[in-house]
C-alpha angles and dihedrals in degrees: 000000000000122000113264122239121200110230116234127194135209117200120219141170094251086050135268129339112198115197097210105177126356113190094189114238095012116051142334120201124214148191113213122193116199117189110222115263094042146099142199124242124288103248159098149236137250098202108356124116115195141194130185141181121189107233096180137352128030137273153175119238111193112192142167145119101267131016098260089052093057114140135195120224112177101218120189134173109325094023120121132199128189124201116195122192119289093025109120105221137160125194101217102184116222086194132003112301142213110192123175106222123203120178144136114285101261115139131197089008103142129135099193118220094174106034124168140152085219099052139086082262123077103154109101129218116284124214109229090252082064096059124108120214102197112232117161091272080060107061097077098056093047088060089054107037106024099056089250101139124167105278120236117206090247095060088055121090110231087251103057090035084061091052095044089051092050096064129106093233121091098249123199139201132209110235 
Protein backbone atom coordinates (compact mmCIF):
# COMPACT_ATOMS: atom_id res chain seq x y z
CA UNK A 1 0.00 0.00 0.00
CA UNK A 2 1.51 3.33 -0.91
CA UNK A 3 2.56 5.96 1.87
CA UNK A 4 -0.06 8.54 2.51
CA UNK A 5 0.57 12.18 2.07
CA UNK A 6 -1.39 14.47 3.59
CA UNK A 7 -2.57 17.09 1.04
CA UNK A 8 -1.84 20.85 1.97
CA UNK A 9 -3.43 24.13 0.21
CA UNK A 10 -2.31 27.59 -0.32
CA UNK A 11 -4.99 30.13 -1.07
CA UNK A 12 -4.44 32.50 -3.31
CA UNK A 13 -6.48 35.59 -5.45
CA UNK A 14 -6.33 33.77 -8.78
CA UNK A 15 -7.90 30.42 -6.70
CA UNK A 16 -6.25 27.16 -4.72
CA UNK A 17 -3.09 25.77 -5.07
CA UNK A 18 -2.92 21.87 -3.50
CA UNK A 19 0.35 20.66 -2.89
CA UNK A 20 -0.38 16.95 -3.49
CA UNK A 21 3.08 15.15 -3.10
CA UNK A 22 6.46 16.89 -2.50
CA UNK A 23 9.73 14.27 -2.89
CA UNK A 24 12.21 16.78 -1.59
CA UNK A 25 15.12 17.58 -4.07
CA UNK A 26 13.44 15.83 -7.15
CA UNK A 27 9.60 16.89 -7.95
CA UNK A 28 6.18 18.34 -6.13
CA UNK A 29 2.91 17.83 -7.71
CA UNK A 30 0.42 20.02 -7.55
CA UNK A 31 -3.27 20.77 -8.18
CA UNK A 32 -3.89 24.25 -9.14
CA UNK A 33 -7.58 25.81 -9.20
CA UNK A 34 -8.03 28.97 -11.26
CA UNK A 35 -11.42 30.83 -10.94
CA UNK A 36 -12.56 31.94 -14.21
CA UNK A 37 -11.82 35.26 -15.00
CA UNK A 38 -8.39 35.12 -13.59
CA UNK A 39 -4.59 34.71 -14.39
CA UNK A 40 -1.62 33.94 -12.91
CA UNK A 41 1.45 36.44 -12.70
CA UNK A 42 3.65 37.40 -15.71
CA UNK A 43 6.72 35.94 -14.96
CA UNK A 44 9.12 33.79 -14.98
CA UNK A 45 11.52 31.39 -12.96
CA UNK A 46 15.50 31.23 -11.98
CA UNK A 47 15.70 27.83 -11.35
CA UNK A 48 12.07 26.32 -11.71
CA UNK A 49 11.09 23.72 -14.38
CA UNK A 50 7.27 23.22 -14.88
CA UNK A 51 4.90 20.96 -16.39
CA UNK A 52 1.14 21.23 -16.70
CA UNK A 53 -1.77 19.36 -18.00
CA UNK A 54 -5.39 21.00 -18.17
CA UNK A 55 -7.68 18.74 -16.47
CA UNK A 56 -10.91 20.94 -17.01
CA UNK A 57 -11.75 24.47 -18.30
CA UNK A 58 -10.05 26.37 -20.67
CA UNK A 59 -7.29 28.68 -20.69
CA UNK A 60 -4.76 30.94 -22.43
CA UNK A 61 -1.32 30.35 -21.91
CA UNK A 62 0.77 33.26 -23.19
CA UNK A 63 4.65 32.35 -23.36
CA UNK A 64 8.28 33.69 -24.88
CA UNK A 65 11.60 34.79 -24.02
CA UNK A 66 11.12 38.24 -23.87
CA UNK A 67 7.94 40.29 -23.63
CA UNK A 68 7.62 41.24 -27.24
CA UNK A 69 7.92 37.73 -28.12
CA UNK A 70 5.06 36.81 -26.07
CA UNK A 71 2.81 34.16 -27.67
CA UNK A 72 -0.94 32.76 -26.97
CA UNK A 73 -1.61 28.91 -27.03
CA UNK A 74 -5.54 28.00 -26.06
CA UNK A 75 -5.12 25.00 -24.06
CA UNK A 76 -8.39 22.81 -22.97
CA UNK A 77 -8.86 19.72 -21.39
CA UNK A 78 -5.91 17.23 -22.52
CA UNK A 79 -3.57 20.05 -23.47
CA UNK A 80 -0.11 20.34 -21.73
CA UNK A 81 2.33 23.28 -21.40
CA UNK A 82 6.24 23.18 -19.94
CA UNK A 83 8.12 26.27 -18.58
CA UNK A 84 11.70 25.92 -18.22
CA UNK A 85 13.62 28.24 -16.50
CA UNK A 86 14.21 31.82 -18.07
CA UNK A 87 10.81 31.62 -20.28
CA UNK A 88 8.37 34.64 -19.23
CA UNK A 89 4.81 33.07 -19.15
CA UNK A 90 1.30 33.92 -17.53
CA UNK A 91 -2.20 31.04 -17.21
CA UNK A 92 -5.25 33.46 -17.80
CA UNK A 93 -8.59 30.81 -17.23
CA UNK A 94 -11.58 31.18 -19.82
CA UNK A 95 -13.58 29.06 -17.38
CA UNK A 96 -12.81 27.83 -14.38
CA UNK A 97 -9.61 25.40 -14.56
CA UNK A 98 -8.29 22.65 -13.16
CA UNK A 99 -4.68 22.25 -14.25
CA UNK A 100 -1.91 19.00 -12.63
CA UNK A 101 1.08 20.52 -12.11
CA UNK A 102 4.27 18.71 -11.99
CA UNK A 103 7.60 20.64 -11.48
CA UNK A 104 11.08 20.66 -9.51
CA UNK A 105 10.81 21.66 -5.83
CA UNK A 106 11.86 25.36 -6.01
CA UNK A 107 10.02 27.45 -4.06
CA UNK A 108 9.64 31.09 -4.08
CA UNK A 109 11.49 31.21 -7.14
CA UNK A 110 9.38 34.50 -9.49
CA UNK A 111 10.89 37.33 -11.42
CA UNK A 112 7.59 39.56 -11.96
CA UNK A 113 7.13 41.17 -15.22
CA UNK A 114 3.37 42.56 -14.32
CA UNK A 115 3.42 43.35 -10.69
CA UNK A 116 0.74 45.28 -8.93
CA UNK A 117 -0.98 45.64 -5.14
CA UNK A 118 -4.15 45.94 -6.93
CA UNK A 119 -3.89 42.74 -9.16
CA UNK A 120 -4.72 38.87 -8.94
CA UNK A 121 -1.15 38.68 -8.16
CA UNK A 122 0.21 39.59 -4.90
CA UNK A 123 3.23 37.65 -4.68
CA UNK A 124 6.15 39.88 -5.47
CA UNK A 125 9.43 39.05 -7.52
CA UNK A 126 12.19 36.84 -5.57
CA UNK A 127 15.95 37.25 -6.04
CA UNK A 128 17.51 33.78 -6.62
CA UNK A 129 19.08 33.90 -3.16
CA UNK A 130 15.34 33.90 -2.06
CA UNK A 131 14.49 30.78 -3.61
CA UNK A 132 13.84 27.67 -1.73
CA UNK A 133 14.86 24.33 -3.21
CA UNK A 134 12.88 21.90 -1.14
CA UNK A 135 15.22 18.99 0.45
CA UNK A 136 13.86 17.15 3.26
CA UNK A 137 15.34 19.82 5.80
CA UNK A 138 12.90 22.23 3.62
CA UNK A 139 9.64 21.05 4.03
CA UNK A 140 9.14 22.28 7.09
CA UNK A 141 9.83 25.54 6.39
CA UNK A 142 7.72 25.57 3.40
CA UNK A 143 4.62 24.62 5.73
CA UNK A 144 5.44 27.61 7.93
CA UNK A 145 6.62 30.34 5.67
CA UNK A 146 4.97 29.52 1.94
CA UNK A 147 0.63 29.35 3.10
CA UNK A 148 0.67 25.63 2.48
CA UNK A 149 -1.49 24.32 5.60
CA UNK A 150 -2.86 20.85 5.93
CA UNK A 151 -6.24 20.83 3.75
CA UNK A 152 -9.52 19.84 5.39
CA UNK A 153 -12.38 18.31 2.94
CA UNK A 154 -14.34 21.03 3.49
CA UNK A 155 -11.76 23.61 2.09
CA UNK A 156 -11.70 21.33 -1.52
CA UNK A 157 -14.23 22.10 -4.48
CA UNK A 158 -16.03 18.81 -5.64
CA UNK A 159 -14.16 19.00 -8.56
CA UNK A 160 -10.60 19.03 -7.30
CA UNK A 161 -11.49 16.83 -4.70
CA UNK A 162 -12.54 14.14 -7.92
CA UNK A 163 -9.63 14.53 -9.29
CA UNK A 164 -7.57 14.20 -5.90
CA UNK A 165 -9.58 10.83 -5.11
CA UNK A 166 -8.88 9.46 -8.50
CA UNK A 167 -5.03 9.27 -8.08
CA UNK A 168 -2.97 6.47 -7.56
CA UNK A 169 -1.35 8.00 -4.50
CA UNK A 170 -2.82 7.36 -0.92
CA UNK A 171 -4.22 11.22 -0.19
CA UNK A 172 -4.95 12.42 3.08
CA UNK A 173 -7.08 15.23 4.83
CA UNK A 174 -6.67 16.88 7.66
CA UNK A 175 -10.06 16.53 10.06
Amino acid sequence: MPAEHPVLRASRNWGNEYLIHLVPNAFSVKILEIKRGHKGGLQSHFYKNEFGLVLSGRLVVRSGYSLDSLSEMLCERGSTFAFEPGLIHQEEALDDVIVYEVSTPHFNDRRRFDHSEASDNFLESTSPSDVLYVDVQGKKLLLEKYGFLPCITGDVSDAVLEYLTSLPLATKFSS
